[in-house]
C-alpha positions in Angstrom: -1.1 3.1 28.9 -1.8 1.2 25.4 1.3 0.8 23.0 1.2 -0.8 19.8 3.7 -3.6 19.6 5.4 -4.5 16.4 5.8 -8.6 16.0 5.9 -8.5 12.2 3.9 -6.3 9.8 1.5 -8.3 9.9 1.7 -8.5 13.6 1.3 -5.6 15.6 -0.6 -6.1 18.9 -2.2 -3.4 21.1 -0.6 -4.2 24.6 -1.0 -2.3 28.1 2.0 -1.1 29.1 3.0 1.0 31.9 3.6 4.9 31.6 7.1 5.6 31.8 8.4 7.6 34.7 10.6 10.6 33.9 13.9 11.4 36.1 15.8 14.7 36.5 16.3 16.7 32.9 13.4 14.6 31.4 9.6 15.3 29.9 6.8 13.1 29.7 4.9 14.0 26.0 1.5 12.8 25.7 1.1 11.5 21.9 -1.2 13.6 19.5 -0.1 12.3 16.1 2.7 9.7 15.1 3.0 9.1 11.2 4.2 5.8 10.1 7.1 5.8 8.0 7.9 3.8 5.3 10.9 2.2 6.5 8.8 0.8 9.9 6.7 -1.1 6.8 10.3 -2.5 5.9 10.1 -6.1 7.4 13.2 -7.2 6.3 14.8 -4.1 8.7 12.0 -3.9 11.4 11.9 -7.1 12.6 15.2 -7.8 13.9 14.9 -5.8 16.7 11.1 -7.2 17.4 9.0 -7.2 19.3 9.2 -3.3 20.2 7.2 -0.4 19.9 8.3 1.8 16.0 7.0 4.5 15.7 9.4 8.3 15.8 7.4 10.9 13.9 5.7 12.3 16.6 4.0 15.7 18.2 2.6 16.1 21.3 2.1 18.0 24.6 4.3 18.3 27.5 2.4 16.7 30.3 5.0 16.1 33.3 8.4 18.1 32.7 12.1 17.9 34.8 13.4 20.0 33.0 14.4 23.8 33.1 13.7 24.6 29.4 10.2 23.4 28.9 6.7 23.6 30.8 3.9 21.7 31.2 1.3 22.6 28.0 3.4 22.9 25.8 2.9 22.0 22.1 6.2 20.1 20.8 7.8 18.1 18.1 10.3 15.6 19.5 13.4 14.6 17.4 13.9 10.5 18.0 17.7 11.1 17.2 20.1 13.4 18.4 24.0 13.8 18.1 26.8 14.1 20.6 27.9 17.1 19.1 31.4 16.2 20.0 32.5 13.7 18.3 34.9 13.7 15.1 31.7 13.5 13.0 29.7 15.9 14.8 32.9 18.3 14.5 32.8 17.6 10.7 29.2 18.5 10.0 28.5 14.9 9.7 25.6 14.7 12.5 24.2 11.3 11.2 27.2 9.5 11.4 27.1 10.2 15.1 27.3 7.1 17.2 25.2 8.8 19.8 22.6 9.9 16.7 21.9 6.1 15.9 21.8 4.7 19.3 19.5 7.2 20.6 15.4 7.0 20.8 12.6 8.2 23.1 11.0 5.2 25.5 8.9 3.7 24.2 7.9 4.5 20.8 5.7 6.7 18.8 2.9 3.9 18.5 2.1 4.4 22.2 0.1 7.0 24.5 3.3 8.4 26.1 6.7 8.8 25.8 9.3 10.0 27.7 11.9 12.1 26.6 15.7 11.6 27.3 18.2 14.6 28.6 19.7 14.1 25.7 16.9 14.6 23.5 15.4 17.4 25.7 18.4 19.5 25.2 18.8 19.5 21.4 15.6 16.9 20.4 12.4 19.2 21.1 11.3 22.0 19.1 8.1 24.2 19.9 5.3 24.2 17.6 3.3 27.5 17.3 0.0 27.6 17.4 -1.0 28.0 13.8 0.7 24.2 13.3 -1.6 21.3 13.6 -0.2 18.0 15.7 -0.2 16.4 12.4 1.6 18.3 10.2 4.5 18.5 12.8 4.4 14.7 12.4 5.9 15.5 8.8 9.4 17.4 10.0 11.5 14.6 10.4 10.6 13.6 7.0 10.9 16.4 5.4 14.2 17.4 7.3 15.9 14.0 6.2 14.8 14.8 2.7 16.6 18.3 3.4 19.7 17.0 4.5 19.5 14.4 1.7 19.8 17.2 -1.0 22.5 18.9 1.2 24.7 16.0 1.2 24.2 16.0 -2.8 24.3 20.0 -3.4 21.2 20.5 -5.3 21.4 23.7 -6.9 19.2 25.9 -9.2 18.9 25.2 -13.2 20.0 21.1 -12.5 18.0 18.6 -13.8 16.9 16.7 -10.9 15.5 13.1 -11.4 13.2 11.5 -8.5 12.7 7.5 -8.8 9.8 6.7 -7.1 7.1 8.9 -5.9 5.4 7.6 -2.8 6.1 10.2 0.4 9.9 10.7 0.0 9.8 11.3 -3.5 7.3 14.1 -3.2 9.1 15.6 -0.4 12.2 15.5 -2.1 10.4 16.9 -5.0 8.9 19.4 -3.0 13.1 20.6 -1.4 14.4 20.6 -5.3 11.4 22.5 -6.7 12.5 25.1 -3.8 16.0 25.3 -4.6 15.4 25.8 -8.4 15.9 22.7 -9.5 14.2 21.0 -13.2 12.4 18.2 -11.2 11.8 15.0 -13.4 9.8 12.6 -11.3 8.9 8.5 -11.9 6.4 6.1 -10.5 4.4 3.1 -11.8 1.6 4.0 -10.0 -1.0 6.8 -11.6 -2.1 7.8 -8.4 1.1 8.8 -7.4 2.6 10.4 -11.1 -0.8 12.7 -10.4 0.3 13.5 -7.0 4.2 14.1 -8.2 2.3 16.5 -10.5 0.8 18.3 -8.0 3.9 18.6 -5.9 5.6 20.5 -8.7 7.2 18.4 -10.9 8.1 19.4 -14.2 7.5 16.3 -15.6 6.4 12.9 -14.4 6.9 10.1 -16.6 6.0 6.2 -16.1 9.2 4.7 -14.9 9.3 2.1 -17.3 10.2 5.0 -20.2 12.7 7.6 -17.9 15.7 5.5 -19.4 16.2 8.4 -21.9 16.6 11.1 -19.1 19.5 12.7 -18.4 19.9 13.7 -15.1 22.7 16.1 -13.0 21.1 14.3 -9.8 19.3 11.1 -9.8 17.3 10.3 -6.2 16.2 6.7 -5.5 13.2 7.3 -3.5 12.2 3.6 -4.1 13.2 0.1 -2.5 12.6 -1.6 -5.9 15.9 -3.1 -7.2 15.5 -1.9 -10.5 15.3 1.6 -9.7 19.3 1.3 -8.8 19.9 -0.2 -12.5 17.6 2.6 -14.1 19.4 5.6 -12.1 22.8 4.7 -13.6 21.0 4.4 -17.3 19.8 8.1 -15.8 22.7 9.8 -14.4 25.0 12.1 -16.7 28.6 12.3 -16.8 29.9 13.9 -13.5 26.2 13.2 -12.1 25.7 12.0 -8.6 23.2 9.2 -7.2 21.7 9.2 -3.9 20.2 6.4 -2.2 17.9 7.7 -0.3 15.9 4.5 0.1 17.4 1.0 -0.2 16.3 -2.3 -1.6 16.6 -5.4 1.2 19.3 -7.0 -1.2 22.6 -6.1 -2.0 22.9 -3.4 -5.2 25.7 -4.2 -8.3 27.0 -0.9 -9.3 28.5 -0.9 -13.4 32.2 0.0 -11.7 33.6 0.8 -14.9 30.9 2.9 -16.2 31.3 4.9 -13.1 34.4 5.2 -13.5 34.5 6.4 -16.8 31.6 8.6 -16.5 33.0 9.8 -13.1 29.9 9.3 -11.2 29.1 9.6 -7.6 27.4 7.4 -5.7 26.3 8.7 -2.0 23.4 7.9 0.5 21.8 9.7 3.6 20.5 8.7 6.7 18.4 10.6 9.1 18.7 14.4 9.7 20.6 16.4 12.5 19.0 19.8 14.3 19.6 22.1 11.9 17.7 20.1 9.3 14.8 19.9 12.1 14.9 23.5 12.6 14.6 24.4 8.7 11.9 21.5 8.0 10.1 23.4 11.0 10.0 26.6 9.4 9.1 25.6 5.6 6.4 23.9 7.7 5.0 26.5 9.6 5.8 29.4 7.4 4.0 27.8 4.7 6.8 27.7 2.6 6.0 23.9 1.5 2.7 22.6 2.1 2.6 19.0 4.0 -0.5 19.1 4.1 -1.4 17.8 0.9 0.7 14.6 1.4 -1.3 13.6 4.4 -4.1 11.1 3.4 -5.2 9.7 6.3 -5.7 9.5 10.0 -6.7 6.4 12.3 -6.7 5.7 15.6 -4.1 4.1 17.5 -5.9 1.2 17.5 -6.1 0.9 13.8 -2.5 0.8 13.5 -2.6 -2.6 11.7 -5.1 -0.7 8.9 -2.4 2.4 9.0 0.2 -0.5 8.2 -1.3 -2.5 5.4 -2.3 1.1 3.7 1.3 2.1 3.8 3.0 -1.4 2.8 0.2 -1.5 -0.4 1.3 1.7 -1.4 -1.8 2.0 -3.5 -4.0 5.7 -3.4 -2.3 6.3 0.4 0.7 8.5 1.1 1.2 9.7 4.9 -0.8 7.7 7.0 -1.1 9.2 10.5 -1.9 7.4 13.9 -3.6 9.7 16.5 -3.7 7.7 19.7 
């Protein structure tokens, strides 16, 4: 089967691979639609672990099952991570801490034809699409779940003033989730293209981010890898005000301790999403409740991945970028 191979991002080679065999408890899911997220366009993360095949937004169809709970034909979004469910963390609500949660993946990657599906992730990882849900907006649940759980972790609540830093495809997800809980969404970018878009998500406002220091934020979101952004959301945040970091810059961040202190400000982060942020990204999705659809800007073949890569890393008038091998 053909799997793209990431070397670097400027480096990804279509290779023939084989098709992977399934055992007892597995499924074999042929690839429909695989959006690239923006950490696989991180460098400085990705490629330590090259060369392998990214790639773990993906829907599909069941071809070859082993497994009791689901049949051949069937439509499906596949979950990359799963937790244990037993652990201390687990136990605790705190799925994405889970050991098993970060160690966890489908073989071989999203970039490919194929891929099969652990026991593990068969059991709590696959979630039936219904017909009324195209391939590629099921690519957009795990997004849109971690953006979910992000908010959870932070307690978003109606009549705060939420501020987003940075609207590429996180921020307007994120401002999409505080829009639906109520929130006053404030949202930054430098880029026009993406203010406009922040706009049409349902912002409240949208300013340039070089004149948001005046804000005055309950919640501050970084949604953006540029260093700055971490300096601007303590300028942002008011007293008892929490910051997430939702993305991360590839270089250690200096946090004002005894601002922080003073101000009593939290600083938090999230990783990932666990199955009941799956579930609920599912049904926002297919209920129509947030509309995905308008975030996805383009589709390519498989074997345009390196086009799908240099649109996403340029960040110019792209957001999702989805393959469709």
């Amino acid at each position: 089967m053909l799997a793209a191979k990431y070397y670097s991002n400027t480096d990804i080679r279509l290779e023939d691979i084989p098709k992977p065999k399934i055992a007892d408890g597995e499924i074999l899911v042929k690839v429909a639609a695989s959006g690239i997220c923006g950490t696989d366009v991180m460098e400085w993360y990705r490629i330590k672990k090259a060369p392998r095949v990214l790639g773990h937004e993906i829907a599909g169809t069941i071809v070859e099952s082993k497994s009791k709970k689901y049949s051949v034909g069937q439509r499906v979004f596949v979950s990359h991570h799963v937790a244990c469910n037993k652990c201390k963390y687990c136990l605790a609500g705190n799925h994405t801490a889970c050991e098993t949660l970060h160690t966890g993946n489908y073989d071989p990657g999203g970039y490919s034809e194929f891929i099969r599906v652990p026991g593990i992730n068969v059991e709590s990882g696959v979630y039936i699409l219904p017909e009324r849900l195209s391939f590629a907006e099921a690519t957009m649940i795990e997004p849109l779940a971690c953006a979910l759980r992000g908010q959870r972790v932070i307690d978003v609540k109606r009549g705060q003033v939420v501020l987003v830093l940075g609207s590429g495809v996180s921020g307007l997800l994120n401002i999409l989730v505080a829009g639906l809980e109520g929130a006053k969404v404030i949202a930054t970018d430098v880029d026009p293209y993406r203010l406009k878009k922040a706009k049409e998500c349902g912002a409240d406002e949208v300013l340039h981010a070089k004149i948001a220091d005046g804000v005055r934020a309950d919640k501050v979101i970084v949604c953006t890898a540029a260093p700055a952004a971490i300096d601007q959301a303590f300028h942002c945040i008011d007293r008892k005000g929490t910051i997430l970091l939702f993305a991360i810059p590839d270089e250690n961040i200096k946090i004002p301790t005894a601002d922080m202190w003073r101000r009593e400000i939290t600083v938090t982060s999230s990783y990932g999403a666990a199955d009941d942020d799956l579930a609920e990204a599912l049904e926002l999705i297919s209920s129509g409740r947030l509309d995905v659809k308008q975030l996805i800007t383009h589709k390519l073949p498989l074997r345009k991945i390196q086009e799908g890569f240099r649109l996403v890393a340029e960040a110019k008038e792209s957001l999702k970028v989805i393959l469709e091998p």
